[in-house]
C-alpha positions in Angstrom: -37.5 -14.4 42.1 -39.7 -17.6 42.5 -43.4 -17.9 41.2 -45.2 -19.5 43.5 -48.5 -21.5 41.7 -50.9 -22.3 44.1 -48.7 -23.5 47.3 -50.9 -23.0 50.0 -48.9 -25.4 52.5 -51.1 -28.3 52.4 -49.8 -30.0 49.3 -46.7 -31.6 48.3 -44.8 -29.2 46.1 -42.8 -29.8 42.7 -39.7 -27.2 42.4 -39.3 -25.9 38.5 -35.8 -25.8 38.1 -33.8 -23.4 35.4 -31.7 -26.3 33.1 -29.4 -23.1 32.7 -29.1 -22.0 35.7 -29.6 -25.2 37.9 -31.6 -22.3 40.2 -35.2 -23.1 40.9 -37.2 -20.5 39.0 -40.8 -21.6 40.3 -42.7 -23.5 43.2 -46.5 -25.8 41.6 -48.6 -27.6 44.1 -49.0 -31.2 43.5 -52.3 -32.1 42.4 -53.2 -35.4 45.0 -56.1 -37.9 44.3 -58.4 -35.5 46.0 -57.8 -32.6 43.3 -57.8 -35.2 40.6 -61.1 -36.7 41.9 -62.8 -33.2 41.5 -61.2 -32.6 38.2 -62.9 -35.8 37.1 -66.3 -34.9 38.9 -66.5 -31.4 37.7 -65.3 -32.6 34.2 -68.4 -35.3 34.0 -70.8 -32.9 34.9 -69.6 -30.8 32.3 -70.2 -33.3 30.0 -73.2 -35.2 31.3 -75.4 -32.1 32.4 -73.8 -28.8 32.4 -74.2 -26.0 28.8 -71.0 -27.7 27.2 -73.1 -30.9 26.3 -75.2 -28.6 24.8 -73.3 -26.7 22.5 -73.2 -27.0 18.6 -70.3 -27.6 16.8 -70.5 -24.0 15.2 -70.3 -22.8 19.3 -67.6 -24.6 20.2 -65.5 -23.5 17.4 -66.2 -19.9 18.1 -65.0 -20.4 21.9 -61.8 -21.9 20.2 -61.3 -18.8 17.7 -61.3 -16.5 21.3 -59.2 -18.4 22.5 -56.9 -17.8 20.0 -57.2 -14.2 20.0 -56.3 -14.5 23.6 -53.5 -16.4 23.1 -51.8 -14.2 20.5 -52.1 -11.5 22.7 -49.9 -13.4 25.5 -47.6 -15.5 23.0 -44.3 -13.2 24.3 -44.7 -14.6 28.0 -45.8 -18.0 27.3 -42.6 -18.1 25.3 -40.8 -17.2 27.7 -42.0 -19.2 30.4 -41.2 -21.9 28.0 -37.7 -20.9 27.3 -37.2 -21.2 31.4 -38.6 -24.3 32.4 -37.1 -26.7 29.3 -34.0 -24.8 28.1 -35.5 -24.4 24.9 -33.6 -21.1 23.3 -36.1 -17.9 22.7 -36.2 -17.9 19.1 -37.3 -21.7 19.0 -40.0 -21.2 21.5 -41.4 -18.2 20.0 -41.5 -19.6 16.9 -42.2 -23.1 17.3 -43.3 -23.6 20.9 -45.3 -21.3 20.6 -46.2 -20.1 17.2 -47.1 -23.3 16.2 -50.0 -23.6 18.5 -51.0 -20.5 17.9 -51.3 -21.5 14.0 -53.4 -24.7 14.8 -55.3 -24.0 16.7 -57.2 -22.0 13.5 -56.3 -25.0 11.8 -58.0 -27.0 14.0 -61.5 -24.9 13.6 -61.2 -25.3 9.9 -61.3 -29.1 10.2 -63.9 -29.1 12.4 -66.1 -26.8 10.2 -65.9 -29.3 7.6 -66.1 -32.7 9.7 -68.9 -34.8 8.9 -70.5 -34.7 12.4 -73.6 -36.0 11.1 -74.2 -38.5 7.6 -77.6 -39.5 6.6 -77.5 -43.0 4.9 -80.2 -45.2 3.0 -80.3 -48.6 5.3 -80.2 -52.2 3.6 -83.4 -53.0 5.3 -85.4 -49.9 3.7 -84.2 -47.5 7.0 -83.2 -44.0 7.2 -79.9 -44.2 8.8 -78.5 -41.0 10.9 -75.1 -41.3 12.1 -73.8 -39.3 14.7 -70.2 -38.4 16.0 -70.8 -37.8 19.2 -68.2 -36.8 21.7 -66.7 -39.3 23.9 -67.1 -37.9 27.1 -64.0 -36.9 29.8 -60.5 -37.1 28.5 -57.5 -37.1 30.2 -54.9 -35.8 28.6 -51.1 -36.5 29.5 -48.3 -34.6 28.2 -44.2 -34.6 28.0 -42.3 -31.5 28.0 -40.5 -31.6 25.3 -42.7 -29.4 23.4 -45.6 -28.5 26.4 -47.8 -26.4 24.5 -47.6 -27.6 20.8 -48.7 -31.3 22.1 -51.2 -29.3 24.7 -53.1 -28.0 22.2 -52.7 -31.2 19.6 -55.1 -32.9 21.9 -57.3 -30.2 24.4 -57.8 -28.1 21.1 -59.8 -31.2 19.1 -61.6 -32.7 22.1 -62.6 -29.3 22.7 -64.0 -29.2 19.2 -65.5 -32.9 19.6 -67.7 -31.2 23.0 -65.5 -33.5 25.4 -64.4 -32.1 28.6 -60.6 -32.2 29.6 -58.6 -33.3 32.5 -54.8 -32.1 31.7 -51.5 -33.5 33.7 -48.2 -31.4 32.1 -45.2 -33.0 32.8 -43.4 -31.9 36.3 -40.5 -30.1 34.3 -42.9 -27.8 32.8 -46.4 -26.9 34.4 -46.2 -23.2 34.4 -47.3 -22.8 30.6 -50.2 -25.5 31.1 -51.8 -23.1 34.1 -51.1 -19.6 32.1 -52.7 -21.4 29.2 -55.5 -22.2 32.3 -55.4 -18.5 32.9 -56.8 -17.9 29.3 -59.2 -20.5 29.7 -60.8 -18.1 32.4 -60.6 -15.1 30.4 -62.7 -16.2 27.7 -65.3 -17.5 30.3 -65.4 -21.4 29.6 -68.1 -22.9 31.5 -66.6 -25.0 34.5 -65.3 -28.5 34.7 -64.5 -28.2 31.2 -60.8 -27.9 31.1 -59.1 -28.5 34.5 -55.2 -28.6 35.0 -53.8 -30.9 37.5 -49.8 -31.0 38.1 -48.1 -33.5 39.3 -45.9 -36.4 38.6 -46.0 -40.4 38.0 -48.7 -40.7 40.8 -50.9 -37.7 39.6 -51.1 -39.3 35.9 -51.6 -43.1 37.3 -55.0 -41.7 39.5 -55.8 -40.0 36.5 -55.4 -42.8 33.7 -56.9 -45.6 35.7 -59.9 -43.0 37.1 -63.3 -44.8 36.3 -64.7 -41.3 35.5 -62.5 -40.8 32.5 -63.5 -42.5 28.8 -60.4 -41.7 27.2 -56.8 -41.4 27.6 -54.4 -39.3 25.7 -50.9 -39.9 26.2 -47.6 -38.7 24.3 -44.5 -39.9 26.3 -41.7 -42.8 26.4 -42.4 -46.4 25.1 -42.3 -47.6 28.4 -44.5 -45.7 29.8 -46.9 -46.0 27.5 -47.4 -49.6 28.1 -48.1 -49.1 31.8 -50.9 -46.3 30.5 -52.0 -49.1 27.8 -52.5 -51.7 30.8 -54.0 -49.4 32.9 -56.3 -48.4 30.4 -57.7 -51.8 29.7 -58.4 -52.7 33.2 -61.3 -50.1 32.8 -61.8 -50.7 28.9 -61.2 -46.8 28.4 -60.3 -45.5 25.3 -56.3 -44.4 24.8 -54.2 -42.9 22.2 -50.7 -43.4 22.7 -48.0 -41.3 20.8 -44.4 -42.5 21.9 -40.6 -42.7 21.3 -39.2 -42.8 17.6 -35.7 -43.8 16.3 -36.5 -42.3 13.0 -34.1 -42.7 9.5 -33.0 -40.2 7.0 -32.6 -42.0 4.1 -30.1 -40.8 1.7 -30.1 -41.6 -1.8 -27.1 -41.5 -4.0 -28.8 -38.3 -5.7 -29.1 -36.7 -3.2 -27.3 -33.4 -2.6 -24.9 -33.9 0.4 -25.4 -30.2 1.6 -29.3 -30.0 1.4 -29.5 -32.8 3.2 -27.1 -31.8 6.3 -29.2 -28.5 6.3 -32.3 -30.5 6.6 -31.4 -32.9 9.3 -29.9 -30.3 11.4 -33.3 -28.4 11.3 -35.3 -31.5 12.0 -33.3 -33.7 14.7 -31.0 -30.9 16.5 -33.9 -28.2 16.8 -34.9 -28.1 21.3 -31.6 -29.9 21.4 -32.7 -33.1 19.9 -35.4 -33.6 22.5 -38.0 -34.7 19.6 -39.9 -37.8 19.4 -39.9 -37.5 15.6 -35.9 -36.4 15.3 -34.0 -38.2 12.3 -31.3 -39.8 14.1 -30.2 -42.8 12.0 -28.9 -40.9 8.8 -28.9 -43.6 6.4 -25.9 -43.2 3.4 -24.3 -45.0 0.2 -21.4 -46.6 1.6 -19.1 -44.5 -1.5 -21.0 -40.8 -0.4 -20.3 -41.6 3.4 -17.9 -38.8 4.3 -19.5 -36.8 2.0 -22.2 -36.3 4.1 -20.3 -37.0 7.1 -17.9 -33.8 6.6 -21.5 -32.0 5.6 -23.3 -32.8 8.8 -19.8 -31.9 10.9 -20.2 -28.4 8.9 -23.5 -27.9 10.3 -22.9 -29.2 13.9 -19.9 -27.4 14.5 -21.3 -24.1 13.3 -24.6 -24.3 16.0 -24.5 -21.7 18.8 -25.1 -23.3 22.1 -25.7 -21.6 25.0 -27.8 -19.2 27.6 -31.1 -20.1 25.7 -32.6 -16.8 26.6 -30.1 -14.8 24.3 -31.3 -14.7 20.9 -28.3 -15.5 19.3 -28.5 -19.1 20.4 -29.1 -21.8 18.3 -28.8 -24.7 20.6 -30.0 -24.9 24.8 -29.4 -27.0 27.2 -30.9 -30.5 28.1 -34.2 -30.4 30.4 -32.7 -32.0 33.6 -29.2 -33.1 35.1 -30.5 -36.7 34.4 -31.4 -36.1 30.9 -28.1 -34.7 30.7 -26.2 -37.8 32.3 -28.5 -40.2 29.9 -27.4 -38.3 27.1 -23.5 -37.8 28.1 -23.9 -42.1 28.5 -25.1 -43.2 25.2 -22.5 -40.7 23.8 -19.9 -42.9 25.6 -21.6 -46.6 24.8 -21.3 -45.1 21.1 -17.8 -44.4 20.8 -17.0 -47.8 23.2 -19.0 -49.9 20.7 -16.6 -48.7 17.9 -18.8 -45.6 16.3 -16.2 -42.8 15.1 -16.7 -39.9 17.0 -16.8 -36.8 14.5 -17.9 -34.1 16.6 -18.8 -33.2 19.8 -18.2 -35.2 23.1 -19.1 -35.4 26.3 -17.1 -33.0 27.4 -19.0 -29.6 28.4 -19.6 -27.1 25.6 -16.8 -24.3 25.9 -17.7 -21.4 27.8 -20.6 -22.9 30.1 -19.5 -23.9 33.7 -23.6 -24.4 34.8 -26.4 -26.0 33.0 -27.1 -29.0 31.3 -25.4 -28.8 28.2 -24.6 -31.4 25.7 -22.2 -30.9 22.9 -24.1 -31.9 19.4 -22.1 -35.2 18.6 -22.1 -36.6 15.0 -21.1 -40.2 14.7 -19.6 -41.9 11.6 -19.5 -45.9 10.5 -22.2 -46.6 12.2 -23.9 -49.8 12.8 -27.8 -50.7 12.9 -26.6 -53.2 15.5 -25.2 -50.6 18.3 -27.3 -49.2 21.1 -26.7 -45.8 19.7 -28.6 -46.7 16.7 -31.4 -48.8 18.2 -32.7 -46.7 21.2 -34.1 -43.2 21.9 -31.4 -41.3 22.8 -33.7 -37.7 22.9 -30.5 -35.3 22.8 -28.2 -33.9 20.0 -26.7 -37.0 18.7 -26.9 -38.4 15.0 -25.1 -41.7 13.8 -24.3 -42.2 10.1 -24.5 -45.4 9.1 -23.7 -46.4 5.3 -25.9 -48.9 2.9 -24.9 -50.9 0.1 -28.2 -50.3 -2.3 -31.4 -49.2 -1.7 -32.6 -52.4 -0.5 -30.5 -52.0 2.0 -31.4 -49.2 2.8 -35.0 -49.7 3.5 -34.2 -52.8 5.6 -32.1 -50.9 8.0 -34.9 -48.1 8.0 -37.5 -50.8 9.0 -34.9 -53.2 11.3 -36.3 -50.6 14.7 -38.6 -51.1 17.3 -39.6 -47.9 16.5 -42.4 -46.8 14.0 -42.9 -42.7 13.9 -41.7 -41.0 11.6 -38.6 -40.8 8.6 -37.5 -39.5 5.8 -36.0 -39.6 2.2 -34.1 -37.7 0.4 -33.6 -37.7 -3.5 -33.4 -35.5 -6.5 -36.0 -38.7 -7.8 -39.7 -37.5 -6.1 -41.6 -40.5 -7.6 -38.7 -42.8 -6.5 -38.8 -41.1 -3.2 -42.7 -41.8 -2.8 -41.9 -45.5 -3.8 -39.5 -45.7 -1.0 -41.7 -43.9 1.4 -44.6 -46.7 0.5 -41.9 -49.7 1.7 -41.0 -48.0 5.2 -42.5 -49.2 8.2 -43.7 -45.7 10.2 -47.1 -43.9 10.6 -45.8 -40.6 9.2 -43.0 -40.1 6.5 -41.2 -36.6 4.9 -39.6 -36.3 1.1 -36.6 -34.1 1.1 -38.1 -33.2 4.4 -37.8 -34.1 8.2 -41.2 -35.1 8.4 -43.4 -31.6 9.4 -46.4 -31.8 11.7 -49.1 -30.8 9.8 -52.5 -29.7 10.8 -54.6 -31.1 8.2 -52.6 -34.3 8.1 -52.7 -37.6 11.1 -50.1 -38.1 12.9 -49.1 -41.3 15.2 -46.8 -43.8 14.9 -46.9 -48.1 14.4 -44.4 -50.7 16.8 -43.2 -48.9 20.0 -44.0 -45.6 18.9 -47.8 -46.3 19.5 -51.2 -46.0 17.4 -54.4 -43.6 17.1 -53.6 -41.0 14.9 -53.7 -37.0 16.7 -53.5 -33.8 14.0 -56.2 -33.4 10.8 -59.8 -35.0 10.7 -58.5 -38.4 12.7 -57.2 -36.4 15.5 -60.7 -34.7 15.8 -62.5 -38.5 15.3 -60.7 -39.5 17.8 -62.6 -37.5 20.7 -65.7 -39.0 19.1 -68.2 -42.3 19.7 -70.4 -42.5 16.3 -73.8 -43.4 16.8 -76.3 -44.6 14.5 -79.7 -43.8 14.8 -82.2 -46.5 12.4 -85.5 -44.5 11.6 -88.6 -46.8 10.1 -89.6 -45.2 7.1 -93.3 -46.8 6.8 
């Protein structure tokens, strides 16, 4: 059966197509400029006039904590809806693509219980100085989907909590979750114009980013794409938070436990396939412990359980789309050309599945920082090793990227691990860790992979314009 979202024969419709089935599981209208216009309008007056601008910080983080309740109560569909539009296997999205939100969103409302939203200061001149963090106004808010929901709620949840209104555009792979989480939105009786969902593709997010109605943009998405949101942006001199592409490093010292650190990596670069902005794909290793943790990470790959990502058992999914897949199945094939030893994996499909956009999870060996596979975002199952002579080394070829997200170290050394994790170029960094997405801690990346910060007391500053307020004191 096909859900049908509101296709009413007037607008252009986007098809949401099963990456394991290759059967279209659901019909969305298209949101054209019109219904972004409105979105805008009704999201200004929200701000400008209607009972959001007047609600206290204490009231907005109730209307947060409902939501929540909501939210748990429907966690089992939105997982599922999940599961069918990206391929992501059950057990993942209950846990992560959806749990996760579900877990910040509390988060959220304890940093913005303690957030200094207003500081009284003694002025130079004698003064009484009030400073305010007032929220900046409409935000549009642009999403991948990769992981729809977690990076919904990294940005509606806090400029909700800031007393901005939000315009939302989900990626055209994945709408359905953004309009059930819409859905909720109604049940807890939000006022209008606060949050508004509008799906569409490249044309839908380009009214919306260079809209003269909206004073800040929030987009997570591809390098490239962010620099035509960063352009657009500063034609109108709005406000924009890019999060983008990583090429992240494992560093691995010559302490560290080979096994530990195959365990970790598989966790935090083959989890939704690979398809993370923040996956460890360079593993970095001591030229003498290479096949060490080669044979190591092999175990690990070879031992994932790919498949129909509705049946529990599965470990690995398929790719979003048939493009993504054919990307993928590419760089796989400039790797071994350019001389990487192929370890495991392949393009050849995963045994088993004649439909769906599967991609084997490939481990390449003797790598080299130089090779394409090492230098761009691949954003499927794919890992290169490539060995180091010493730890300078090491850190060189960490920071030798375009890319600045995220990384890791590993080492049975913690205060040597901090004193590498001081020397690498990223916004975000894990110890014997891939780096976790904390609540309470910012998140954001330097180079190509953007700047802001999203996540802890930043993410919620972010959605703010401070304002300072000089009283005469006689």
């Amino acid at each position: 059966m096909i859900r049908d979202c509101g296709t009413d024969g007037t607008h252009e419709v986007l098809t949401v197509t099963s990456p394991h089935s290759e059967q279209a599981i659901a019909r969305v209208a298209v949101a054209g400029p019109d219904d972004v216009d409105r979105a805008v309008t009704a999201a200004r007056a929200a701000v400008d006039d209607g009972p959001w601008s007047r609600t206290t910080p204490a009231e907005r983080i109730e209307v947060i904590r409902r939501l929540a309740e909501v939210y748990g109560t429907r966690r089992g569909e939105m997982a599922e809806l999940i599961s069918a539009q990206i391929g992501a296997p059950i057990t993942f999205a209950q846990r992560a693509q959806v749990g996760l939100p579900t877990m910040m969103m509390g988060a959220f409302c304890d940093v913005a219980a303690q957030f200094p939203w207003t500081e009284t200061r003694s002025g130079f001149f004698g003064s009484d100085l009030h400073i305010r963090k007032d929220p900046v106004g409409v935000v549009a808010a642009i999403v991948p989907w990769n992981m729809p929901q977690f990076l919904i709620v990294t940005k509606l949840v806090p400029a909700l909590l800031a007393g901005c209104a939000v315009v939302l555009k989900p990626a055209p792979e994945s709408p359905l979750d953004a309009l059930l989480l819409a859905e909720m939105f109604e049940e807890i009786g939000l006022p209008p114009g606060v949050v508004s969902v509008v799906p569409g593709g490249v044309a839908t997010g380009a009214h919306l980013v260079g809209h003269r109605g909206v004073d800040k943009v929030s987009f997570t998405g591809s390098s490239s794409a962010g620099r035509a949101v960063a352009a657009a942006c500063a034609a109108n001199l709005t406000k924009v938070t890019l999060e983008l592409g990583g090429k992240s490093a494992a560093i691995v010292l010559d302490d560290a436990d080979p096994q530990a650190v195959a365990a970790a990596v598989r966790s935090a670069s083959l989890s939704n396939s690979g398809q993370i902005c923040n996956a460890l794909t360079r593993v970095l290793v001591p030229a003498h412990r290479h096949d060490a943790v080669v044979d190591a990470l092999a175990d690990e790959m070879t031992a994932l359980v790919v498949g129909d990502p509705a049946d529990p058992a599965t470990q690995l999914g398929p790719l979003v789309s048939q493009r993504q897949q054919s990307r993928v199945l590419d760089y796989i094939g400039i790797g071994s050309d350019a001389g990487a030893k192929l370890v495991v994996g392949g393009t050849e499909r995963p045994e088993g599945l004649d439909t769906g956009w599967y991609v084997r999870p490939t481990l390449f060996g003797n790598g080299d920082n130089a090779m394409r596979i090492a230098r761009e975002e691949i954003f499927g199952p794919v890992l290169t090793v490539i060995p180091y002579r010493d730890e300078e080394d090491a850190v060189a070829i960490a920071n030798d990227s375009d890319y600045g997200l995220a990384g890791s170290v590993f080492t049975a050394d913690v205060e040597r691990g901090l004193g590498v994790a001081a020397r690498i170029h990223t916004g975000t960094f894990g110890i014997n860790q891939g780096y976790t997405m904390d609540p309470f801690a910012p998140f954001g990346g330097v180079k190509d992979s953007g700047y802001g910060r999203e996540l802890g007391s930043e993410g919620i500053a972010g959605y703010t314009e401070t304002k300072s307020i000089s009283v005469a004191t006689g």
